[in-house]
C-alpha positions as CSV (number, residue, x, y, z in Angstrom):
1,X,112.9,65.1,140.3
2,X,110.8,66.1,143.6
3,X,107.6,66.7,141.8
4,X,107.8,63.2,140.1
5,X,108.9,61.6,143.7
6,X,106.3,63.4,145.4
7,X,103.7,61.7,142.9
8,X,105.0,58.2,143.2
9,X,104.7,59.0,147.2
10,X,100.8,60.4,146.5
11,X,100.6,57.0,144.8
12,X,101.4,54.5,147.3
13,X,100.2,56.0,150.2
14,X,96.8,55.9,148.1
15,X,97.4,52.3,147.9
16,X,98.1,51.7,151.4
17,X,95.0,54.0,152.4
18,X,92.6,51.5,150.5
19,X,94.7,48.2,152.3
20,X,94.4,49.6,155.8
21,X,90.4,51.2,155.6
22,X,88.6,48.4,153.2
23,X,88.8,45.2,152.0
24,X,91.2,44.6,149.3
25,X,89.4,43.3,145.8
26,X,88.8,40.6,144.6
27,X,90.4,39.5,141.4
28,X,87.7,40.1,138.9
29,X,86.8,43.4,141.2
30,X,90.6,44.6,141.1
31,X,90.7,47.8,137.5
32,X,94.7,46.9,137.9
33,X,97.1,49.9,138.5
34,X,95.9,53.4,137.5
35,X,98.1,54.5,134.4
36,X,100.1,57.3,135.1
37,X,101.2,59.8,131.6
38,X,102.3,62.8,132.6
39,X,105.9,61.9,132.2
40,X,104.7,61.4,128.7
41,X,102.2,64.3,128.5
42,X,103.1,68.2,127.7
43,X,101.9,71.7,126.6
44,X,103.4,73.7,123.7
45,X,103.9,77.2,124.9
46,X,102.5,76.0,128.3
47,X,104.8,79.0,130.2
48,X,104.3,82.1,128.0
49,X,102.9,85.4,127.7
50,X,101.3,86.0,124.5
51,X,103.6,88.3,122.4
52,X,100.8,90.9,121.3
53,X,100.5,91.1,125.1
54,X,103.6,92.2,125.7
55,X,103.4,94.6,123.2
56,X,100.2,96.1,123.2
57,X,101.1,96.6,127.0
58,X,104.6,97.2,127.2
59,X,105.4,94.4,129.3
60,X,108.7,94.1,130.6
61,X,110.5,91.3,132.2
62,X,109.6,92.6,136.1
63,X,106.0,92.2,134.7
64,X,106.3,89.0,132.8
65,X,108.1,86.7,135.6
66,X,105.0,86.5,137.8
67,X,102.9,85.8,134.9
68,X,105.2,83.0,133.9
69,X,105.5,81.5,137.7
70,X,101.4,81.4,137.2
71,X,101.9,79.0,134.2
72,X,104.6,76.6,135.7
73,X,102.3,76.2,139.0
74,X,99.2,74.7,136.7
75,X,101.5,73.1,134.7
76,X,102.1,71.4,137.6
77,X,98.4,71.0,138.9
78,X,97.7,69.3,135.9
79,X,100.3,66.8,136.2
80,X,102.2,68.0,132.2
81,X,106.1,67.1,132.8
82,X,106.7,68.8,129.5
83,X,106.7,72.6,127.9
84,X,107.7,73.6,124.5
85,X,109.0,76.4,124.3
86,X,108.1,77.8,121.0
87,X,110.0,80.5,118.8
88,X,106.3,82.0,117.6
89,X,105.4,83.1,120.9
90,X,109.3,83.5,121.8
91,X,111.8,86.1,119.9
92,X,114.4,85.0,122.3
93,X,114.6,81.4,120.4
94,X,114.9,83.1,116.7
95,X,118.2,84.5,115.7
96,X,116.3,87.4,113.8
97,X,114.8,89.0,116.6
98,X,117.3,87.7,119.5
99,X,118.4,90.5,121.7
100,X,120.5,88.4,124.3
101,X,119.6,85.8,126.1
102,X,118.1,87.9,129.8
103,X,114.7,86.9,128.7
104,X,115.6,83.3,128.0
105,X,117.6,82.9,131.4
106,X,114.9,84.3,133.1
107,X,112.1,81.7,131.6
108,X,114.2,78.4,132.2
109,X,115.1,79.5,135.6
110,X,111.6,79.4,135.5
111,X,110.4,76.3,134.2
112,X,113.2,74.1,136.3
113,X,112.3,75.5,139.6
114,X,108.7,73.8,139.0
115,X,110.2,71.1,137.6
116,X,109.3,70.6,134.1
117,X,111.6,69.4,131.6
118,X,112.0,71.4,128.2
119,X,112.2,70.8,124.2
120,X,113.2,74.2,122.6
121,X,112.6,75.4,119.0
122,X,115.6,77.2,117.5
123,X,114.6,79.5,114.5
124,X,116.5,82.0,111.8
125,X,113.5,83.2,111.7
126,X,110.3,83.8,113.7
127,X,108.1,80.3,114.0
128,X,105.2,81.8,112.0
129,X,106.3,84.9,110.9
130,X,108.9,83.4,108.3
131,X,107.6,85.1,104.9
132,X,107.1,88.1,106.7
133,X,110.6,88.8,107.8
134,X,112.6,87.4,104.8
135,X,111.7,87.1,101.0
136,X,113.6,84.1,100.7
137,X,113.7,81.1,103.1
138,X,117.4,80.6,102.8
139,X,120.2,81.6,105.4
140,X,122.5,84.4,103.9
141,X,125.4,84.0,106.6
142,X,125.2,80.2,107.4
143,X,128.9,80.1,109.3
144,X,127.1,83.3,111.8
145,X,123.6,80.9,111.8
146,X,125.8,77.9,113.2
147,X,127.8,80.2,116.0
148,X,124.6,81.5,117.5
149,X,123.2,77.8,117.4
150,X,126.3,76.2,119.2
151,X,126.5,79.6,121.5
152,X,122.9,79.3,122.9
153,X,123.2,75.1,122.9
154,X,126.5,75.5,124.9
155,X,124.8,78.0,127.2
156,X,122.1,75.9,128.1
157,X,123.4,71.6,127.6
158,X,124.8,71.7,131.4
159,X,128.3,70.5,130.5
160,X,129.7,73.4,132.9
161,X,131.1,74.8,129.8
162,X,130.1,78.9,129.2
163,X,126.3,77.3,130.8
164,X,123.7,79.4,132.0
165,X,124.3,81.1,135.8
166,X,122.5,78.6,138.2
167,X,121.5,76.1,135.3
168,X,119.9,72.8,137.1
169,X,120.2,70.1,134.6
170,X,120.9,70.5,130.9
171,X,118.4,71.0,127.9
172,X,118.8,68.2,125.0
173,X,115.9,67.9,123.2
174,X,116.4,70.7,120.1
175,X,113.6,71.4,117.2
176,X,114.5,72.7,114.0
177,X,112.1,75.9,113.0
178,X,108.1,75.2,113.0
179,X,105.8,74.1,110.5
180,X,108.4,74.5,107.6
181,X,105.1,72.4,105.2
182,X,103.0,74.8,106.4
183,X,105.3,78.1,104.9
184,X,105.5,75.8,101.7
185,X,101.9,75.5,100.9
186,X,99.4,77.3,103.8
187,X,95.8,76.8,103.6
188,X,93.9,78.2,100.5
189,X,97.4,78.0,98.3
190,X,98.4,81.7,99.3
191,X,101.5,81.2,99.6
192,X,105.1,80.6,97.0
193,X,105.5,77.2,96.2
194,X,109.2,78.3,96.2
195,X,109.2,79.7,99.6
196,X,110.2,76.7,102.5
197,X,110.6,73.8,100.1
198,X,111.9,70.6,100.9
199,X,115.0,71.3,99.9
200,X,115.4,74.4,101.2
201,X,114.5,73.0,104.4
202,X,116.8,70.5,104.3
203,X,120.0,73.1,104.3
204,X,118.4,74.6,107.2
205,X,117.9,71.6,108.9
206,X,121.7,70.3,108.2
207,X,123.4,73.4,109.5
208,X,121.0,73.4,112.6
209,X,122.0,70.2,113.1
210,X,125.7,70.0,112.8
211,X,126.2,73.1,115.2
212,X,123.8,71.4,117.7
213,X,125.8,68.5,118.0
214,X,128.9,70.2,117.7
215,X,127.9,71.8,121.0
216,X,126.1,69.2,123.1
217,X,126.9,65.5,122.1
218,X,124.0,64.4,124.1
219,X,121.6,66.1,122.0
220,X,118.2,64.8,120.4
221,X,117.1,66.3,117.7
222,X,113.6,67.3,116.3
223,X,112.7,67.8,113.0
224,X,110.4,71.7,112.8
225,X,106.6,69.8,113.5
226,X,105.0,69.1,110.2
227,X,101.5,70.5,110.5
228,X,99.4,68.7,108.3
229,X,100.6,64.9,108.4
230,X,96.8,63.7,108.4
231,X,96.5,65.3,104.5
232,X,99.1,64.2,101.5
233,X,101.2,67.2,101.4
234,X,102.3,67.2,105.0
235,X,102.9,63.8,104.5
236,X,104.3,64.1,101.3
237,X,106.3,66.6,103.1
238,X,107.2,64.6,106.2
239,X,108.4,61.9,103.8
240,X,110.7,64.0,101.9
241,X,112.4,65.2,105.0
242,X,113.0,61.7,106.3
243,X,114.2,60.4,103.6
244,X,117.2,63.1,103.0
245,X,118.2,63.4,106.4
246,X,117.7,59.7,107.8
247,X,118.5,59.0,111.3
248,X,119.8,62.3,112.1
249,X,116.2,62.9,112.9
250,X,116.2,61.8,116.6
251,X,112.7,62.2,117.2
252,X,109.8,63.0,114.1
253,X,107.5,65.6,115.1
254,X,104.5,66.8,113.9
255,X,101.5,68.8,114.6
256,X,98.2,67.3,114.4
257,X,94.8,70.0,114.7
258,X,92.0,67.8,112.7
259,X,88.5,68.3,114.7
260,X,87.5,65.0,113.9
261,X,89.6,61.6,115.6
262,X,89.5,59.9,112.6
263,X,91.7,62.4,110.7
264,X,93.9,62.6,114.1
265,X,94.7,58.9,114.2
266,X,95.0,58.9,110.4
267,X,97.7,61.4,110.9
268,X,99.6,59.7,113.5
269,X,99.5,56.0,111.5
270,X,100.8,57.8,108.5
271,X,103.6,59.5,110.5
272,X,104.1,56.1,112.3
273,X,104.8,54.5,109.1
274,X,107.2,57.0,107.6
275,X,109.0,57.4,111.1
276,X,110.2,53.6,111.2
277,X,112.2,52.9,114.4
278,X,112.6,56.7,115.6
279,X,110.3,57.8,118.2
280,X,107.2,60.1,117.3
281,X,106.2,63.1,118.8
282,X,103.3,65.2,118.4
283,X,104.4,68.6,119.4
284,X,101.7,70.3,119.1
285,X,97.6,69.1,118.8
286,X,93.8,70.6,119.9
287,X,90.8,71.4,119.2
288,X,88.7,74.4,119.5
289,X,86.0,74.3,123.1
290,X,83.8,76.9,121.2
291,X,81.2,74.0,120.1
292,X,81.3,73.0,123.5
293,X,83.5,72.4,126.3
294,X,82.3,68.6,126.8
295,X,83.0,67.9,123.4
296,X,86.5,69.0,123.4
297,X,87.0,67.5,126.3
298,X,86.1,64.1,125.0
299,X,87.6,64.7,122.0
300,X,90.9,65.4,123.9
301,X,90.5,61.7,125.7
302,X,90.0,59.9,122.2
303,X,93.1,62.2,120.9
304,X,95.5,61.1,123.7
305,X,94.6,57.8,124.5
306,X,94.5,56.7,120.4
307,X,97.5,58.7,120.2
308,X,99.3,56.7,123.0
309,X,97.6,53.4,122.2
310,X,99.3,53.6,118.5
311,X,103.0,54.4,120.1
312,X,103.2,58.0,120.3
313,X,105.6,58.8,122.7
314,X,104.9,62.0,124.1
315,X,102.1,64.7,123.5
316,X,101.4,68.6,123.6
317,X,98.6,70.2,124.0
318,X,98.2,73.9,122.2
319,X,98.1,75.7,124.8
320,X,97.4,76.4,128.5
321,X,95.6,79.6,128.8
322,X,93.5,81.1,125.9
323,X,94.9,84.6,125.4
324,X,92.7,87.7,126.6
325,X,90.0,89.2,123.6
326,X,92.9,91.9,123.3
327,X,96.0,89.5,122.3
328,X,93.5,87.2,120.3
329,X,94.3,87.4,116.2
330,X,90.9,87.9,114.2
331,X,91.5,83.8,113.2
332,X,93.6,81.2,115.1
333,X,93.6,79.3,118.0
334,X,92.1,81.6,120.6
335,X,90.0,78.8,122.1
336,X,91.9,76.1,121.3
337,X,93.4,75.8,125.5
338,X,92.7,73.8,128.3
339,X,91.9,77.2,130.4
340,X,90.0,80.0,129.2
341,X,91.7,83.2,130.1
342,X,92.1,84.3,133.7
343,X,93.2,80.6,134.7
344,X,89.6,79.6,134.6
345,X,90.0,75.9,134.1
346,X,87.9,73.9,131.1
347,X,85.9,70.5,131.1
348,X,89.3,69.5,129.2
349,X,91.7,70.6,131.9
350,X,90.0,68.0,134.4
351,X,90.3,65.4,131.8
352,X,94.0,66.1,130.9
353,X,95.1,66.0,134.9
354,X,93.1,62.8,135.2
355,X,94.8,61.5,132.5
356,X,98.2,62.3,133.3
357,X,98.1,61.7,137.4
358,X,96.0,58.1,137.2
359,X,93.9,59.9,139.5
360,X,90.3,59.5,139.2
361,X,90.5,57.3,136.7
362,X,88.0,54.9,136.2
């Protein structure tokens, strides 16, 4: 792509600046080569407006694009190669509140003029708002669940089959629903122990599945990020899931929001050890800059770098922008982003573009 050629050209001709104006190091003197992880680095619902937003205001799509062009571009500034796009913050990616697919053209048209490359989350239902929109987390018309999966795969898998009006490159990497442990059993036992079981689950995840495939054969796909991995019943959880549905599981994802490193790396080496040969994602991670923005910032470092060091092989940060007072819920992750609202950047936003350009790095 021209954004990932433009930053091997930035690279070199750094190099041959420090050849041609100073001496070159010595061997003990020379770090070694700056290590570059954007390709490898993302941010969950990095292009998005905040839904409440939209509402309270009355956005439309005339008013949403240039809010969404404003996302790509720092995306880009901080060197992320990845979005998720996210059926919470997106109706357009549930089948329950999908009203064609305008909004969803408009957003990946988007996302690929900037450049970045896309993992989507396909829901029945919305990402978070499951047990508010049905009583029972089981499909009623799984043969209608399975056409609207293959309908909006085919549209956007670039085969040149029924695909998207001035689609770029294809989309691939697919995620079954969100946080299905988290529906199960949410903090404080609130919830129905019947609601989101494995099992239950597990149907969900097979019909997704199948019609996936069925419509793009190059497809890799996610199971819905398991939220609490770090604690035993999101591993618990994780394990059931993996164990029923085996390889068909391209990738394992999970979220991972612990505010100490400790119970982030314990996360990742307990999803590490369930996940076997199949490659781990964590889809969605952070931590709140309210006690500080230096502390989140060097909490972010420990998170990626342990993260990456262990065999993680890509990373999201939750989110980009925190949402204005007005969209914030009275509890949630409000702070949790590398900017604070207005595109006002954080200590962590410098960190996370040093991290993923190589430069600057000491």
């Amino acid at each position: 792509m021209a954004r990932r050629l433009l930053l091997i050209v930035v690279a070199v001709l750094l190099v041959l600046f420090g050849v041609w104006h100073g001496e070159a190091p010595s061997a003990a003197e020379d770090p070694g080569p700056a290590v570059v992880l954007g390709a490898r680095m993302g941010v969950n619902e990095g292009v998005a407006v905040p839904r409440r937003l939209i509402e309270q205001q009355g956005l439309g799509l005339t008013e949403i694009g240039p809010m969404l062009v404003e996302d790509a571009k720092a995306l880009n500034a901080l060197g992320s190669q990845w979005v998720r796009l996210n059926s919470v913050t997106h109706p357009f990616t549930n089948q329950r509140e999908f009203a064609g697919f305008e909004a969803m053209d408009q957003w990946l048209r988007i996302v690929q003029e900037h450049d970045l490359d896309v993992v989507v989350v396909l829901s029945p239902w919305s990402g978070n708002g499951t047990a508010r929109q049905t009583a029972r987390y089981v499909i009623q018309d799984e043969s209608g669940w399975q056409d609207w999966v293959r309908a909006f795969v085919e549209r956007y898998d670039g085969d040149g089959v029924e695909d998207m009006p001035g689609l770029r490159e294809g989309l691939h990497h697919w995620e079954v629903d969100n946080e299905p442990d988290l529906k199960n059993d949410p903090p404080g036992g609130r919830g129905d122990p019947d609601f989101c079981t494995v099992a239950q689950y597990i149907r969900v995840f097979d019909l997704t599945e199948a019609a996936i495939r069925q419509a793009d054969a190059q497809a890799k796909v996610l199971n819905g990020g398991i939220y609490r991995p770090h604690r035993p019943q999101g591993q618990a959880y994780l394990k059931g899931v993996l164990d029923a549905v085996g390889d068909r599981v391209d990738i394992v994802s999970i979220h991972l929001y612990a505010d100490d490193t400790p119970a982030f790396l314990r996360g990742v080496d307990n999803t590490l050890a369930l996940a076997g040969s199949r490659p781990v994602w964590i889809t969605e991670t952070s931590v709140s800059s309210e006690p500080g923005e230096t502390q989140q910032a060097e909490k972010l470092e420990a998170m990626v770098r342990g993260a990456f060091d262990r065999g993680v092989e890509r990373l999201f940060w939750h989110s980009l922008n925190d949402p204005p007072a007005a969209a914030k819920r009275p509890v949630g992750m409000g702070s949790h982003s590398l900017y604070h609202h207005g595109m006002v950047p954080k200590e962590a936003a410098a960190v996370w573009t040093r991290l993923a350009t190589g430069l600057g790095a000491p």
